[in-house]
N, C-alpha and C positions, 0 to 999 in steps of 0.2 A: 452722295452727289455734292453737297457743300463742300466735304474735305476732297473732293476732286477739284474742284470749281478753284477753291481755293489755292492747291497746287500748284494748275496752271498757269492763275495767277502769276505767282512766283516764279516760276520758270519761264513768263514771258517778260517778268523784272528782271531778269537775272542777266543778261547783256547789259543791261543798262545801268544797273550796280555795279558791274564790272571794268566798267570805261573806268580806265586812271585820270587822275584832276592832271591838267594842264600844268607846268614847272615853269613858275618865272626862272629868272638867270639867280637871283638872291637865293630862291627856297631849293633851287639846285645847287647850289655852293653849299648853304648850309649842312642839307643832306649828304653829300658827300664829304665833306669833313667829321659828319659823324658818323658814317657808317663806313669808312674807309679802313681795309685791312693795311696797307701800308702804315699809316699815321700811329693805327693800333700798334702794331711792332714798332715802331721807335719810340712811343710812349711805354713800353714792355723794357727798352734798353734805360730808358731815363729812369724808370724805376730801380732796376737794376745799378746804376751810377748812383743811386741816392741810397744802395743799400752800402756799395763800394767808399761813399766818405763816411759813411755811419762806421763802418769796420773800420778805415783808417784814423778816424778821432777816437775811436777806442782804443787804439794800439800803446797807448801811453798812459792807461788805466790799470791799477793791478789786478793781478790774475789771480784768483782764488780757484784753488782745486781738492778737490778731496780724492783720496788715495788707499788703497786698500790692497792683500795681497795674501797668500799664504805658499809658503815654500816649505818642500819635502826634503830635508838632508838626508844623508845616511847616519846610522847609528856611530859613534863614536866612545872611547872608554872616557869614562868621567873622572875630573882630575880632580884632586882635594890633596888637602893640604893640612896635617895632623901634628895637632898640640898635646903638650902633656897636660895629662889631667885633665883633657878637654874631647868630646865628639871629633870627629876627622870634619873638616870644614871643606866643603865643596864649592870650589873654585868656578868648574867650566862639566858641570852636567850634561849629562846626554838628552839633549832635547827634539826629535826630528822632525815633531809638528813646529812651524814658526808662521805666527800671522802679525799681520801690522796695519796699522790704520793712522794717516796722516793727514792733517789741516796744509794744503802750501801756499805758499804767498808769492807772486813773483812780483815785482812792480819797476820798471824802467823806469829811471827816474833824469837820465841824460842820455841821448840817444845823438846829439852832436847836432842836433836839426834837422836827423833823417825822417822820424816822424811827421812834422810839421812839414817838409819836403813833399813827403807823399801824400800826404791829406789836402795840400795844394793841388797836386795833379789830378786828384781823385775830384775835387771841385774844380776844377778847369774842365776834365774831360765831362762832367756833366755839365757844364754851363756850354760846351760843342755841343752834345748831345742836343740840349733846351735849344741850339738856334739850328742844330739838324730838325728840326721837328718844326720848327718856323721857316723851313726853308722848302721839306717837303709839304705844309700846309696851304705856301705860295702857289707849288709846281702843283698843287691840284687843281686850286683856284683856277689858276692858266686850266690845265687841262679840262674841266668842268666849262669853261668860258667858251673852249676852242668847238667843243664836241657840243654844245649848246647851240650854238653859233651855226655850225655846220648843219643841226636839225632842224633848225629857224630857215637856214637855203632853203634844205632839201625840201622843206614844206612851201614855201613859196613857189622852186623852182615846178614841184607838182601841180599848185593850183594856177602858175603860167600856162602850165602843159594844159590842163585840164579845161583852161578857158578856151585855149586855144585850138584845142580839139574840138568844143563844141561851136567855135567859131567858123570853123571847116568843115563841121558837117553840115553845118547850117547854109555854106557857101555851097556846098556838092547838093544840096536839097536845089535851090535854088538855080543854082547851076543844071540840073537836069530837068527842070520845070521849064526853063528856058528853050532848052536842047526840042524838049514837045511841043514848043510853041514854034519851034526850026530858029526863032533868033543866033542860035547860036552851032557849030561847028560841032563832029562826037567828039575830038580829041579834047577840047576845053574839060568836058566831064572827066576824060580819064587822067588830064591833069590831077583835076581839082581830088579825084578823088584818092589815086597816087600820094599826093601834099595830106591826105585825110590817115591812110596807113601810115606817113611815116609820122603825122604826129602822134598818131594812138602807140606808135616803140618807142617814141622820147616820152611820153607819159608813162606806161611798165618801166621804163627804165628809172624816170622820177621817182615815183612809189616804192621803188625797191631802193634807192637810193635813201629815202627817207626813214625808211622801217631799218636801214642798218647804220643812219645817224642815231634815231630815237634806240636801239640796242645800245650803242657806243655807250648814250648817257645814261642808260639804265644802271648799264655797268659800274658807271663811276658814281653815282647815287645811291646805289645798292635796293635799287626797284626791282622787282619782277619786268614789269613795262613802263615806259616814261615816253610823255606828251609834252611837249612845249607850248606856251602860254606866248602868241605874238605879242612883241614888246609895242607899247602906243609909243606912236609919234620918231618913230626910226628913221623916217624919209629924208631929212634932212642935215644936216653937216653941224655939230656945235660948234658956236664960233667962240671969240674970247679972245684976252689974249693968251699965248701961247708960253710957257717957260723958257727961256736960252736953254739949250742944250749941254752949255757949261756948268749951268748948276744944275741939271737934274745929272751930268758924272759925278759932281761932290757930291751930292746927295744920296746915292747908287755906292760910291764908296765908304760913305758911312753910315749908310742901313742894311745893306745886304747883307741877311744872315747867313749864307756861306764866307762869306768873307771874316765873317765875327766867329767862326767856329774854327775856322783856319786859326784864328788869334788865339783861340783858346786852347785851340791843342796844339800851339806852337811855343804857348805856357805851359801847359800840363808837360810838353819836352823839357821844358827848363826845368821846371820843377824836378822832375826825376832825376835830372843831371849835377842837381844840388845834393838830392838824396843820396845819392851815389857819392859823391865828393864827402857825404856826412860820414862815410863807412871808413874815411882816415881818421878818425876821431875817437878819444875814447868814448866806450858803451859803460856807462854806470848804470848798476841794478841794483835795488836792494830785494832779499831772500829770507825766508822765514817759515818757519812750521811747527806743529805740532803733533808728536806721536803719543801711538798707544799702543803699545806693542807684547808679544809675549814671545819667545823670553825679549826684551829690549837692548840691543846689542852696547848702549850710551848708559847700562846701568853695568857696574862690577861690586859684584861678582854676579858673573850669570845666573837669570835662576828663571823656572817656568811661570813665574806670575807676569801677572800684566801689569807694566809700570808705564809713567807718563814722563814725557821729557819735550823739550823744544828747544828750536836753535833760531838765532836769526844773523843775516850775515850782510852785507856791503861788497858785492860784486862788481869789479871794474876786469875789461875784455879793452883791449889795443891791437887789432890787427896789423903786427908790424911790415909783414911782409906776404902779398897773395901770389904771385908769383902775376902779376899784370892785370888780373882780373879785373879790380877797380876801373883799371885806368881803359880797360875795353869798355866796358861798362859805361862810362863818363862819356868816351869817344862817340860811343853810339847814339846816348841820348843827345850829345850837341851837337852831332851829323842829325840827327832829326830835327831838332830845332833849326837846324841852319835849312832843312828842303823842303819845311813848313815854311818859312820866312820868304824863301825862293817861290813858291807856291802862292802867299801873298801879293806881292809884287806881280807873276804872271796874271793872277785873278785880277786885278785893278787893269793892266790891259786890258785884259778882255773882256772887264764889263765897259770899258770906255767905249771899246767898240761896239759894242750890243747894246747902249743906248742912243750913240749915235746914227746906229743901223734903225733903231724900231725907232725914232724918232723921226727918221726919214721917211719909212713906211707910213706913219701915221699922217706926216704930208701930203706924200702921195695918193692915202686912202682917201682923207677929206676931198681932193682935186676931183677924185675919183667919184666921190657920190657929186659933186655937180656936175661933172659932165654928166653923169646918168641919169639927172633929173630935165638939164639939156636936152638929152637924147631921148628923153622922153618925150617933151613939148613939139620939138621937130617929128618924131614917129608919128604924134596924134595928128598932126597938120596937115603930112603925108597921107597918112591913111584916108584921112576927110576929102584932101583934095582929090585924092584916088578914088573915092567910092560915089562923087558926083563926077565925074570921069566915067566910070563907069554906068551908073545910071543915065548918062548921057550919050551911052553906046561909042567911047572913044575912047573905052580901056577897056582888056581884056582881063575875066575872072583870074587870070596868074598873076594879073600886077596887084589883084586886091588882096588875093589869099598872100601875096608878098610884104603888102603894107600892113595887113593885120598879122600878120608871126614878128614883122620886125618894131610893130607897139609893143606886141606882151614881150617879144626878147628885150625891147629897150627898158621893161617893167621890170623883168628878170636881171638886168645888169645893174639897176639901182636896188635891185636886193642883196643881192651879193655885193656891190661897192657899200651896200651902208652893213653889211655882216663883216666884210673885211676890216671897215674903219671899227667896229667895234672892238674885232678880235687885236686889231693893229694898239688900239688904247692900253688893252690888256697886257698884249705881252711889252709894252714900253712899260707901264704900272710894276709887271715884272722885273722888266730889268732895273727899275730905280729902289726897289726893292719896298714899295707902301703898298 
């Protein structure tokens, strides 16, 4: 019986363990930048870039290899070569086993600055990389902000609904207590209670509105389920002063990490374009090894023992003539540079526009929560003066159930104008690029 007892216990815990903790806007960004599969894969490529200049700043270190082999010839007559008075001296033996084993040494030692060329592009394209990853950890930010934002509505907009439903049933209550007493007409009832079904379909519609915000953010969090945590003290407009709009474009053109990734793989074009131009140049190499071989083809006269030898050599290559190659080659990398450059240039429009676009809205949005705090004071005054009107018998139950929907709607529009000025902050924060 105890271990029953205690069971159910647990299992009438167990709902209540299960509720997820409320997400401010901070512990939701945070989560979402670290559980994000996107950010994952571009940190996956930057690694990648950081193994690509490892390889490139090696390419001008020498190359050690070891070498090994064995070849079948055919049989062949053995040539020798007879003295008097002496054994017949054997020149070129029939040997068909031949094995060999060699130390090599390769080491570029002037490559014309194609190396260094490319180990430039090879660090440019990761330092794009590094501000691709600052650039999608922004566009989360925004997205985490937006869909945060929208579950903070959707939750308000439900508990307008929700108030407001019980504010109409409470009006239809009274409303038909009325109707028994004959004060009042049957049609007022089937007003009131008409006005009562269609607030109870904008509330299911609330609730399901909010269960596919709080999904949205689940998703970008990497929660199973996520709750939003009401932010304190939202009601009201920050004031301050405000930035010229001129300096948050300077500022927007020289923080934006898309724009600094443009630059950098508008280098890493140059860069390779250099590399390219290094291939008219002579290649010096020096060359080197050591054998061990049997028979040793560097020893004469031939013979089946194993003998040792090494060479080293001073390698220069001048491609005098490729038949255009290069110069396609060159052509292309500073066609790329040049619609990288063009790509700069259109990006600076277009962030000037997009600041002075969200900076607009953010005008707009602040205007917009006072009026909604306005339209607040007036709803309540309204409703007040409506409901001693009514108690006074010289309003009718539809002008009050009118005054009470257009308080909690006027509640409802200061929730959304103070969600929009927030989301409005964010995506200008975006576009200036902090």
């Amino acid at each position: 019986m105890r271990w029953s007892a205690a069971a159910l216990m647990l299992l009438m815990s167990a709902p209540a363990m299960a509720q997820p903790v409320p997400l401010t806007l901070e512990q939701a960004i945070a989560e979402g930048l670290a559980n994000s599969r996107r950010l994952a894969e571009i940190e996956a490529r930057a690694e990648g870039a950081d193994y690509a200049v490892a390889g490139r700043r090696a390419a001008d270190r020498p190359l050690v290899a070891a070498q090994g082999g064995y070849t079948r010839t055919n049989h062949v007559d053995a040539f020798s070569i007879t003295f008097p008075a002496r054994p017949p001296q054997v020149v070129y033996p029939d040997i068909p086993d031949n094995f060999r084993a060699r130390l090599d040494l390769q080491w570029p030692i002037y490559t014309g600055g194609r190396a260094d060329a490319l180990e430039r592009a090879a660090r440019a394209e990761r330092g794009a990389i590094g501000k691709d990853l600052d650039a999608a950890r922004a566009d989360l930010r925004l997205e985490i902000t937006r869909a945060y934002w929208a579950a903070i509505t959707a939750a308000d907009a439900e508990s307008v609904l929700q108030r407001s439903l019980a504010a109409v049933d409470a009006h239809v209550s009274d409303v038909r207590a009325r109707l028994a007493s004959g004060l009042i007409p049957p049609n007022d009832v089937s007003s009131a209670e008409a006005q009562a079904a269609h607030q109870r379909l904008l509330a299911v519609e609330a609730a399901n509105q909010r269960s596919v915000a709080e999904a949205d953010l689940a998703r970008l969090t990497g929660r199973d389920t996520a709750t939003v945590a009401a932010p304190a003290a939202e009601a009201s407009a920050p004031g301050g002063a405000q930035t010229p709009v001129a300096e948050l474009v300077t500022l927007a053109i020289a923080s934006r990490a898309e724009r600094q990734a443009l630059q950098e793989r508008r280098s890493a074009a140059d860069a390779r374009a250099a590399a390219v131009a290094a291939g008219a140049r002579p290649q010096v190499a020096l060359g080197g090894g050591y054998d061990y071989a049997r028979p040793n083809p560097r020893i004469f006269p031939r013979s089946g023992d194993w003998k040792r030898s090494w060479d080293a050599s001073v390698n220069v290559t001048w491609t005098l003539w490729d038949g255009g190659r290069r110069a396609a080659e060159h052509g292309e990398a500073r066609a790329a540079a040049t619609a990288l450059t063009a790509r700069v240039d259109d990006f600076d429009r277009q962030v000037t526009f997009d600041v002075r676009a969200r900076a607009l809205d953010v005008a707009s949005a602040r205007e917009g929560v006072t009026a909604a705090a306005e339209g607040i004071r007036a709803a309540a005054d309204a409703e007040r003066a409506v409901g001693e009107r009514y108690r006074a018998g010289v309003a009718t139950s539809t002008e009050v159930l009118d005054a009470q929907v257009a308080r909690l709607q006027a509640e409802l529009d200061r929730a959304r104008a103070t969600a929009a000025l927030r989301l409005a902050e964010a995506r200008l924060e975006r576009a200036v690029g902090r």
